[in-house]
Wavefront OBJ file of the C-alpha trace (Angstrom):
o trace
v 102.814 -6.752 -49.110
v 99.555 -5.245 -49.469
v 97.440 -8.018 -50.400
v 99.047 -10.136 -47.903
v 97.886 -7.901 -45.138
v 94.557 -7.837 -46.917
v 94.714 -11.634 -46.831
v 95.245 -11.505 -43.297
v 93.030 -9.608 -42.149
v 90.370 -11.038 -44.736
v 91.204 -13.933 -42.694
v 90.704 -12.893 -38.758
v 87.453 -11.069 -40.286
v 85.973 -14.606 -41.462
v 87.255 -16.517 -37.874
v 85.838 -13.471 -36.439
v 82.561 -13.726 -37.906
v 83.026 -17.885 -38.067
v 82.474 -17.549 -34.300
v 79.785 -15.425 -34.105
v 77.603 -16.521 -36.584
v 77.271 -19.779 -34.926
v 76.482 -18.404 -31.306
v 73.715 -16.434 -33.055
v 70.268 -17.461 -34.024
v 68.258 -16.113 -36.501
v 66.175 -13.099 -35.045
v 65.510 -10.412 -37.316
v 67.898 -7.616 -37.414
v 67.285 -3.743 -36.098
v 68.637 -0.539 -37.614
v 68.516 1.952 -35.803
v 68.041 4.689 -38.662
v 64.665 6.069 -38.006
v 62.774 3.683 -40.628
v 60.539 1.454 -39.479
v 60.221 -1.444 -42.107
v 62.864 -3.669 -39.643
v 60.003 -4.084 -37.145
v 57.279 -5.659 -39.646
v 56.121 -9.084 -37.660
v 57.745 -7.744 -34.100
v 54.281 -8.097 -31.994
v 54.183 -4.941 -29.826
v 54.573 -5.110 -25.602
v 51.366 -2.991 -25.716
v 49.349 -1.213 -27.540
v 46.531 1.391 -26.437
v 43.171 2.964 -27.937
v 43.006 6.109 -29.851
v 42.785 9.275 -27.602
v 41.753 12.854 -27.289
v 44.679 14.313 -28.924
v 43.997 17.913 -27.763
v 43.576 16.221 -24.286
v 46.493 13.765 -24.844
v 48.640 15.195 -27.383
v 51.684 12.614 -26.675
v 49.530 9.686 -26.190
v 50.955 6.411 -27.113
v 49.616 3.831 -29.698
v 52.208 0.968 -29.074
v 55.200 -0.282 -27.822
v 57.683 -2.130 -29.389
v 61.141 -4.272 -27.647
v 63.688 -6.528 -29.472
v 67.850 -7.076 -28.475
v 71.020 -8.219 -30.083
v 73.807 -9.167 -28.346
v 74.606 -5.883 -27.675
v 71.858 -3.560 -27.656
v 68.281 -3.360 -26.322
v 65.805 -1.903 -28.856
v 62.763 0.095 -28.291
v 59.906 1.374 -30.666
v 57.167 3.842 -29.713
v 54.909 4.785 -32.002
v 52.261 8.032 -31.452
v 49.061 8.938 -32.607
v 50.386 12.277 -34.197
v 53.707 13.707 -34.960
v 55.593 14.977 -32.278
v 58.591 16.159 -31.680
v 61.092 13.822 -29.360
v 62.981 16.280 -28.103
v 61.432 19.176 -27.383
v 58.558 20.446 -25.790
v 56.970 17.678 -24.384
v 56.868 16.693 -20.896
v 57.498 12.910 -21.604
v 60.259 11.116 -19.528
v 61.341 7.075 -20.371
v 61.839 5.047 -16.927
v 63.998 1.531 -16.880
v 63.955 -0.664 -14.474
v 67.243 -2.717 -15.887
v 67.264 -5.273 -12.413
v 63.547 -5.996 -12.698
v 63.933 -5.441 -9.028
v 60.698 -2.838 -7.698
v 62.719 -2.720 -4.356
v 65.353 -0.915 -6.152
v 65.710 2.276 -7.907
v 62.584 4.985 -7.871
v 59.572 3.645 -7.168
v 57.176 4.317 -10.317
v 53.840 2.537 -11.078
v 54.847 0.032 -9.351
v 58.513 -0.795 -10.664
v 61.974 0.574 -9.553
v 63.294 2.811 -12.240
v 67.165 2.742 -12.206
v 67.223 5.547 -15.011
v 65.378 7.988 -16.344
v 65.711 10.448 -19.223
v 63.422 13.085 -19.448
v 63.115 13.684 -23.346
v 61.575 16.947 -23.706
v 63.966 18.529 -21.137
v 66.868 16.311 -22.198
v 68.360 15.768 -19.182
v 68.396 12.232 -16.727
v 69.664 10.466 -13.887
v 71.125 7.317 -12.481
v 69.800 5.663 -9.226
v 71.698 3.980 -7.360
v 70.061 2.553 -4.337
v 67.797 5.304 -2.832
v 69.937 8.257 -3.984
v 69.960 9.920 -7.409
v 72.658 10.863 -9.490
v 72.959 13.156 -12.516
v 73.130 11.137 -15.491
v 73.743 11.542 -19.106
v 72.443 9.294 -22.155
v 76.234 8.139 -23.190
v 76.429 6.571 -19.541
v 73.016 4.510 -20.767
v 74.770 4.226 -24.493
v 71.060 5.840 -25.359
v 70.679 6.350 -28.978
v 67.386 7.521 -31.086
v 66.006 7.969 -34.357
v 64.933 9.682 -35.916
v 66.404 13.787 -35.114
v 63.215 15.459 -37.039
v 59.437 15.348 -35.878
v 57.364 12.017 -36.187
v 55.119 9.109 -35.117
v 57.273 6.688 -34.528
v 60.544 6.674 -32.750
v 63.378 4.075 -32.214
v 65.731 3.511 -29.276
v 68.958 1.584 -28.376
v 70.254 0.912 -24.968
v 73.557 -0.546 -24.928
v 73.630 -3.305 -22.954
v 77.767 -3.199 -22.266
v 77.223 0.041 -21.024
v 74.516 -1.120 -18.383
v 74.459 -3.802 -16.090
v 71.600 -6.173 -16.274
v 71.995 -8.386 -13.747
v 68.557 -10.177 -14.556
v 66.511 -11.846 -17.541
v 64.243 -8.685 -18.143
v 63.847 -5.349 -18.622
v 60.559 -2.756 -18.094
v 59.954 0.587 -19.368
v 57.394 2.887 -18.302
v 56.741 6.543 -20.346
v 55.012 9.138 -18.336
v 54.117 13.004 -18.958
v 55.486 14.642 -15.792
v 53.107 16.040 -13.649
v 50.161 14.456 -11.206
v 47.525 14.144 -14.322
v 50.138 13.540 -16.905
v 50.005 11.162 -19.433
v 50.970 7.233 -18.703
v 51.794 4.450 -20.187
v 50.931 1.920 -19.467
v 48.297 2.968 -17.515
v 48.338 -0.875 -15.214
v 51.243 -0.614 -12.825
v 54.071 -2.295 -13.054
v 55.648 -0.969 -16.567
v 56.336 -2.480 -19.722
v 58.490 -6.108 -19.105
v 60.534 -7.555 -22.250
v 62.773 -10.590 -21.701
v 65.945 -10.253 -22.943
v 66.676 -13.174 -25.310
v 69.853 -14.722 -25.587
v 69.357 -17.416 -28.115
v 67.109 -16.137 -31.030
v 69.541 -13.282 -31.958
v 70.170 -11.917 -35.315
v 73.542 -13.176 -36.996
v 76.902 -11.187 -35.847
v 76.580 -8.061 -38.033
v 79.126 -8.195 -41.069
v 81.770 -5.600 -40.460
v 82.359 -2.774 -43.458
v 85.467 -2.560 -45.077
v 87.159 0.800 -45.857
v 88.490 0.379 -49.253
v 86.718 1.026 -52.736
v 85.322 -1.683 -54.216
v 86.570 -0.451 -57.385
v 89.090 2.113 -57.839
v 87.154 4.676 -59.877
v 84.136 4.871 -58.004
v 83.771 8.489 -56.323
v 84.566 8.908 -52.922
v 82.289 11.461 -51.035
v 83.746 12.351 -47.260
v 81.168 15.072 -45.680
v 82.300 16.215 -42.218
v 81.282 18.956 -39.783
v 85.260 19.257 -37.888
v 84.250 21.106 -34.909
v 85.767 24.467 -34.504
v 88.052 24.140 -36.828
v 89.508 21.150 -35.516
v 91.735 20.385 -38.933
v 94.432 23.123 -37.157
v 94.160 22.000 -33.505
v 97.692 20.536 -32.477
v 96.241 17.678 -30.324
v 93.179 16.761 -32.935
v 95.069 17.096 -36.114
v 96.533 13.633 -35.549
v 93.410 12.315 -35.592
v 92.079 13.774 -38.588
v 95.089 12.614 -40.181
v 94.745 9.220 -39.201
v 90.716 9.046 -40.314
v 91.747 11.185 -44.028
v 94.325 8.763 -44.426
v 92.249 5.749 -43.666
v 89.225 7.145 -46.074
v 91.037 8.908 -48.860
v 88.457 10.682 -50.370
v 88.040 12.064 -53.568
v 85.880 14.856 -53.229
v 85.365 16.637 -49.858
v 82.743 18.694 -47.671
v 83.431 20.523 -44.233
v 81.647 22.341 -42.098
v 82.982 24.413 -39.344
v 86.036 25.757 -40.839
v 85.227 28.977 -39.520
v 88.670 31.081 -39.104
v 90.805 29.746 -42.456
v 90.080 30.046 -45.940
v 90.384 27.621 -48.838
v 94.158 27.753 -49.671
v 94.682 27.343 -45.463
v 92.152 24.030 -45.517
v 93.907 22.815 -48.652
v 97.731 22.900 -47.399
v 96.626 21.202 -43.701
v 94.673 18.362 -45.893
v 97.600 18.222 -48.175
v 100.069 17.892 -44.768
v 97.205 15.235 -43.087
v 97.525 13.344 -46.489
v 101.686 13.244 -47.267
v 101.336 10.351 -49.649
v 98.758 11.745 -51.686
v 99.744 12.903 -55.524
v 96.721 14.400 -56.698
v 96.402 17.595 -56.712
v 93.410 19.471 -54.755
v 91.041 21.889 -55.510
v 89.229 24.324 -53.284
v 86.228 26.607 -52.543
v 84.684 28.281 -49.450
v 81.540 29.556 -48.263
v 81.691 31.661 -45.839
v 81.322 31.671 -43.184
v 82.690 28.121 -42.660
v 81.891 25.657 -45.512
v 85.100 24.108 -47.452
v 84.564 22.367 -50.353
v 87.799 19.933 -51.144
v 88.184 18.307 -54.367
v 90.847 16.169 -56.927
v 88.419 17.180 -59.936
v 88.894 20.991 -61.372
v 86.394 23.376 -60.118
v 84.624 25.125 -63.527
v 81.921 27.051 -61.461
v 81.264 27.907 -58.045
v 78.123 29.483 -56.601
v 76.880 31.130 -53.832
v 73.000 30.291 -52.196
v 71.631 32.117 -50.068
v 71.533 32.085 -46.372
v 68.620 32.622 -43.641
v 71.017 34.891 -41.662
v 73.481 37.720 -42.489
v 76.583 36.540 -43.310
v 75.426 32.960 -43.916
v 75.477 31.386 -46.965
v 75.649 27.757 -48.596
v 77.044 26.609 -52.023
v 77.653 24.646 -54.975
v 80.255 23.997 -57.189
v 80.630 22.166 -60.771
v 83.240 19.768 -61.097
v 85.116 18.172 -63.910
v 84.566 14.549 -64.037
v 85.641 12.194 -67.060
v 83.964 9.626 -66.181
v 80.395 10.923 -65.628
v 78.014 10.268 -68.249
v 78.493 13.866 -69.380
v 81.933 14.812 -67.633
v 80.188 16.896 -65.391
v 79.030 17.003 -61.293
v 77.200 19.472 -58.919
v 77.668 19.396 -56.026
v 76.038 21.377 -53.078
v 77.589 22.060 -49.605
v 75.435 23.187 -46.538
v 75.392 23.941 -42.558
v 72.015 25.035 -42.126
v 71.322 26.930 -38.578
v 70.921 24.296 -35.891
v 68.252 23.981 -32.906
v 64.924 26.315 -32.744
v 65.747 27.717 -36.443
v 62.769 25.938 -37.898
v 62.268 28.414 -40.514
v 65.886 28.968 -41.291
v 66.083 25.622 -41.730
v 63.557 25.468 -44.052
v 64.232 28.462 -46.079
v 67.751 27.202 -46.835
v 66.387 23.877 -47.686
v 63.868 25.730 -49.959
v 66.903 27.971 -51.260
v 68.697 24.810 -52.394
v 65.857 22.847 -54.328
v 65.433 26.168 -55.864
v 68.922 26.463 -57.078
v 68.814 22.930 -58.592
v 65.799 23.240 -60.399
v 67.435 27.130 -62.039
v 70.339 24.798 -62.680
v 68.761 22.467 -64.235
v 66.145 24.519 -66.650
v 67.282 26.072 -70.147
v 68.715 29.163 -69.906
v 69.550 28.347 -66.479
v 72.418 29.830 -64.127
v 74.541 26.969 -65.074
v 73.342 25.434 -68.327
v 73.377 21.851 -66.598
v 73.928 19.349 -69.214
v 70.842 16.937 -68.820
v 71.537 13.658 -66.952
v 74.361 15.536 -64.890
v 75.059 14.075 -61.554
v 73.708 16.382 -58.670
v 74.650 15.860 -54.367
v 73.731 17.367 -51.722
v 76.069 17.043 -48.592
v 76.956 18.461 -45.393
v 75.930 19.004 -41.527
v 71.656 19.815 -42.412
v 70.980 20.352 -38.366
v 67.730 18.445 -39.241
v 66.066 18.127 -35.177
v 62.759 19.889 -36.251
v 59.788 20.114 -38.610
v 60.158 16.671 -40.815
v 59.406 18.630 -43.968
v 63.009 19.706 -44.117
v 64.656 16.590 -44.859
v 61.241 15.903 -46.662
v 62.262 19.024 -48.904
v 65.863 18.012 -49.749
v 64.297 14.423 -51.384
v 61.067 15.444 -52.776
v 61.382 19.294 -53.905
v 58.247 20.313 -51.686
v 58.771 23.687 -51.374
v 57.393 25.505 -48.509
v 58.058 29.294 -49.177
v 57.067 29.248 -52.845
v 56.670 32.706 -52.789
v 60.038 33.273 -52.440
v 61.200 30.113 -54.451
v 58.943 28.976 -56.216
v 56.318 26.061 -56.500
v 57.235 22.460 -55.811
v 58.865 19.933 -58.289
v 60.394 16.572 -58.542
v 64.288 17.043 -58.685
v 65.558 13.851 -59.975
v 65.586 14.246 -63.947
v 63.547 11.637 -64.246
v 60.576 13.564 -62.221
v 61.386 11.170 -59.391
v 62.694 12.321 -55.989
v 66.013 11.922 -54.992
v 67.700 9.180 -52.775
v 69.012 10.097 -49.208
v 71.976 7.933 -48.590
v 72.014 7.052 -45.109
v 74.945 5.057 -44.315
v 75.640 2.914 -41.005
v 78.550 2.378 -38.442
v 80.754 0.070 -39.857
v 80.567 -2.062 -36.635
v 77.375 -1.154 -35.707
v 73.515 -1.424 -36.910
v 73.769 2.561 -35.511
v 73.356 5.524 -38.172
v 73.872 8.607 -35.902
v 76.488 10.955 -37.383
v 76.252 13.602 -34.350
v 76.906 12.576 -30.388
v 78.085 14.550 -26.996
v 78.844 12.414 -24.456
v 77.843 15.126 -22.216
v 75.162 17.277 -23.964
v 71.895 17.680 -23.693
v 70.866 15.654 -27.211
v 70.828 12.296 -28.046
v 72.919 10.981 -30.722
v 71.437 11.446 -34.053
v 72.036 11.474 -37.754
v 72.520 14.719 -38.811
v 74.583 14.480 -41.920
v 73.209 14.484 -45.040
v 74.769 12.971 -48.562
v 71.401 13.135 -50.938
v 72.188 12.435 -54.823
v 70.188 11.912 -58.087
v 69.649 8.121 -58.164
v 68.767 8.324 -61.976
v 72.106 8.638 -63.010
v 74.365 7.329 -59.865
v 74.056 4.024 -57.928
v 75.405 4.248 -54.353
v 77.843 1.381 -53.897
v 79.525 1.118 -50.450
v 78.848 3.923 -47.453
v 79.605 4.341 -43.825
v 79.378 6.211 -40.901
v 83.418 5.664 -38.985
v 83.079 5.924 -35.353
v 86.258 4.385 -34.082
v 85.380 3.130 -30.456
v 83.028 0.448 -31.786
v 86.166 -1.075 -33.942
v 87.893 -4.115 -32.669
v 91.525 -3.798 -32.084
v 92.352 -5.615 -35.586
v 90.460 -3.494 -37.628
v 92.105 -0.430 -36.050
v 95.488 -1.224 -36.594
v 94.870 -2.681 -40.245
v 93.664 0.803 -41.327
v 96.633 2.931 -38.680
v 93.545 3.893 -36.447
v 93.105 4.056 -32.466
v 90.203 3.730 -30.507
v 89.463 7.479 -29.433
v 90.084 9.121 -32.759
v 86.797 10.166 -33.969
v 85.969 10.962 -30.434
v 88.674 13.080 -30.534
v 88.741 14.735 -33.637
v 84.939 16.198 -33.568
v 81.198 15.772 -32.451
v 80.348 15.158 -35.693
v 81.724 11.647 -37.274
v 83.064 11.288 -40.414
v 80.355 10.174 -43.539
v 81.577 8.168 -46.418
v 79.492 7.701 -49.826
v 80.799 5.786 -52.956
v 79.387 5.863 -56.218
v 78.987 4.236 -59.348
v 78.414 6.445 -62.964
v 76.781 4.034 -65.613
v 79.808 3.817 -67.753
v 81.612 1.988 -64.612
v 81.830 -1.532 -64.151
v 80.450 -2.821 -60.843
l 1 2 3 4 5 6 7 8 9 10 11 12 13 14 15 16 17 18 19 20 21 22 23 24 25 26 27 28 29 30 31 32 33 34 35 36 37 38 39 40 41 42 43 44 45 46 47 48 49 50 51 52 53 54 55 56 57 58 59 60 61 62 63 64 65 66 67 68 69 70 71 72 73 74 75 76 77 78 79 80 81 82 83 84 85 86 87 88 89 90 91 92 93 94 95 96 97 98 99 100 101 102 103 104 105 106 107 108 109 110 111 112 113 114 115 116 117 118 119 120 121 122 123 124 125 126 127 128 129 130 131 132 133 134 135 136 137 138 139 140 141 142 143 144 145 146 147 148 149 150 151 152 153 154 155 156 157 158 159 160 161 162 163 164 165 166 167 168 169 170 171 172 173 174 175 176 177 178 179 180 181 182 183 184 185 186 187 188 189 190 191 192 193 194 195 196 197 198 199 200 201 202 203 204 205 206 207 208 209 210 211 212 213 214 215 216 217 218 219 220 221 222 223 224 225 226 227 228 229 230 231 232 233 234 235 236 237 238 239 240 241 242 243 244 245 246 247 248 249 250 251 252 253 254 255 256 257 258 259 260 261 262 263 264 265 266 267 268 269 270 271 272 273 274 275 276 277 278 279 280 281 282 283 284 285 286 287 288 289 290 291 292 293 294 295 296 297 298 299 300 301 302 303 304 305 306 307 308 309 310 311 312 313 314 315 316 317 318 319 320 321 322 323 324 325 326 327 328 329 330 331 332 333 334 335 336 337 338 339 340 341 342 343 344 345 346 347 348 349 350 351 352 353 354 355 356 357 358 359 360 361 362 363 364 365 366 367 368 369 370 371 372 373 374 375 376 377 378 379 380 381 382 383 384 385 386 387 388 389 390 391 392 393 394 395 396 397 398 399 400 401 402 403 404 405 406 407 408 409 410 411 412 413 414 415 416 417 418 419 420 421 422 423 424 425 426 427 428 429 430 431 432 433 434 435 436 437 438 439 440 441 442 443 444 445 446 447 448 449 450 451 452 453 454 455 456 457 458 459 460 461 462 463 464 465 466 467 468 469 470 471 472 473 474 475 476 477 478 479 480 481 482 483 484 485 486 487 488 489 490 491 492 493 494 495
């Protein structure tokens, strides 16, 4: 029975993509995951001089455009790193009609939206008159969360009507002798194409692609959303569609371990394997079908804060061993607690790694990072988790390379299974854009990342839903985080 559904579905996937493949051209395909390697050969809209940064600190050095079929994609790229989000003055007009008779009148165009990015807050014109607006409305997505030069957008073009051919952006610093650009009236204008589009993007399966790979689920569950009556069908659905092997939340904040364990083992009624379980307090739950043989506490940059780690029993690792690492670092202005905690891990690792160590890692022992990082500051702290740069070495210690081949490690980053999207955080009606703020970061030396996804449910067509027991809303309304997948491959594994 099972591999005739499989062979069904396998089927309406292929018509699916049958179709769409030939109503698409060839364009080149967009991620939208805060790298910037997609764009090479897009010729910018514009592009601008060097400036007086301490007279211009935002000032622009290009602009880039390109669609899909669904989206509308934007680059910008500055001449220093800056941070998107917060305190600058820069707002992002659209005129989506190409109409200047309609919407706000702004150098010369009529903006039907704005979103002021600094501020993080927008609106919607409609004729004359201006109405409060937030990015979901605009299906307004960037990349990436943490300080930089270049930033990515995606408008969602079945979210927005665009009655015409074109569409025109304009950035401006507010104020009277703010920053423009461009600095010619009559914005930014990129025609929408509709025939040189990349191919329909291939849908991600949910199952392993072989049985024994690990399953990593990391998953921030919103209040403790496991225990809410009218969520905890969702998360049952989702757990049951992903069957993990090894799992990290964040936000279990009132229940402990044994409580987290028993409402995963009720989510999951057809699961036989027995589960393992750790906290940290004060709301990090590690889940796991491999024995715990160590646990360990790192330290926190608040009272009563803490991350962790745990050693797992694994046969089929090259030396039967895993760490794993679990963290929720402080979210928002906590630039330095962010950092600290990211120092606090890399400093754990390396101890764990050295003779005489706390752990007495055996050498070539896989090592992950996961969890809910909060990552929308300073770029070194994602910087930190990869590369080992250390910021407060007098408190932990000089720099190092953590892979154990003196290489960095890999950051996973995993996309929507329906969707060329990689944010793992969204609120439909809060002040940030969606972003990707979950973390799985692992020691490529010794494990090869096989198949990964982000599940957001609302982008899944109807068949895919009911092949895996799914409805539309359920990560919307299970948490604001959405669920993160990772599977991986040990050398000893066949492919």
């Amino acid at each position: 029975m099972k591999e005739e559904k499989i062979l069904v579905y396998a089927f309406i996937l292929s018509f699916l993509l049958g179709i769409s493949s030939a109503s698409f051209g060839k364009g080149s395909r967009i991620w939208v995951d805060g790298e910037m390697e997609d764009w090479l050969g897009t010729t910018p809209l514009a592009e601008e001089a060097p400036k007086d940064n301490q007279k211009y600190p935002y000032a622009i050095k290009s602009v880039y455009a390109a669609n899909d079929a669904h989206y509308i994609f934007l680059r910008v790229d500055f001449f220093r790193e800056i941070a998107l989000q917060d305190g600058n003055r820069l707002t992002l007009f659209l005129d989506t009609d190409g109409d200047p008779e309609t919407g706000t009148p702004v150098n010369g165009m009529g903006a039907d939206f704005y979103w002021n990015l600094g501020e993080k807050k927008g609106a919607r014109i409609i004729g004359k008159k201006e109405q409060e607006a937030t990015h979901w409305e605009l299906g307004l997505v960037s990349a990436p969360t943490v300080t930089a030069t270049s930033f990515e957008f995606s408008i969602d073009r079945r979210k927005t009507d665009f009655p015409g051919k074109s569409i025109k952006f304009f950035l401006a610093e507010s104020g009277d002798k703010g920053y423009r650009f461009p600095q010619p009236p009559g914005g930014l204008a990129y025609e929408i194409s509709e025939s040189e589009l990349p191919r329909s993007l291939a849908p991600l399966t949910l199952e392993k692609d072989h049985e024994k790979h690990l399953r990593i689920l990391t998953w921030n569950v919103y209040e403790d959303g496991l225990f809410d009556a009218k969520r905890g069908p969702s998360f049952g659905r989702l757990l049951r569609a992903v069957k993990p092997d090894v799992i990290g939340f964040q936000e279990v904040d009132n229940h402990d371990a044994w409580e987290t364990l028993k409402i995963v083992q009720k989510l999951l009624p057809e699961e036989q394997r027995p589960w393992f379980a750790k906290k940290f307090p004060p709301d990090l739950v590690f889940l796991s079908h491999y024995p715990i043989l160590q646990s360990f506490v790192i330290e926190g940059s608040e009272k009563g804060q803490t991350n962790g780690a745990v050693l797992l029993e694994f046969p089929v690792a090259p030396v039967g061993k895993i760490l794993m690492l679990i963290a929720n670092p402080p979210c928002c202005g906590a630039d330095r607690g962010r950092q600290f905690e990211a120092d606090a891990m890399m400093d754990f690792i390396r101890g764990a790694k050295e003779p005489g160590g706390i752990i007495e890692l055996p050498e070539n022992t896989p090592i992950f990072i996961t969890g809910d990082m909060d990552f929308v500051g300073d770029s070194q702290q994602p910087r930190t988790l990869k590369t080992g740069e250390i910021v407060n070495s007098e408190t932990f210690g000089t720099p190092f390379k953590p892979d154990w081949d003196g290489t960095n490690f890999t950051d996973l980053r995993p996309r929507h299974t329906h969707e060329p999207l990689f944010y793992t955080y969204f609120d439909k009606t809060g002040p940030y854009l969606p972003g990707r703020l979950d973390y799985i970061v692992y020691s490529d030396t010794v494990i090869k990342a096989m198949k990964a996804f982000v599940l957001s449910t609302p982008s899944m067509p109807a068949e895919f839903l009911n092949y895996y027991g799914l409805e539309a809303n359920d990560t919307t309304v299970a948490s604001d985080h959405l669920p993160m997948v990772g599977n991986f491959v040990f050398p000893i594994i066949s492919e």
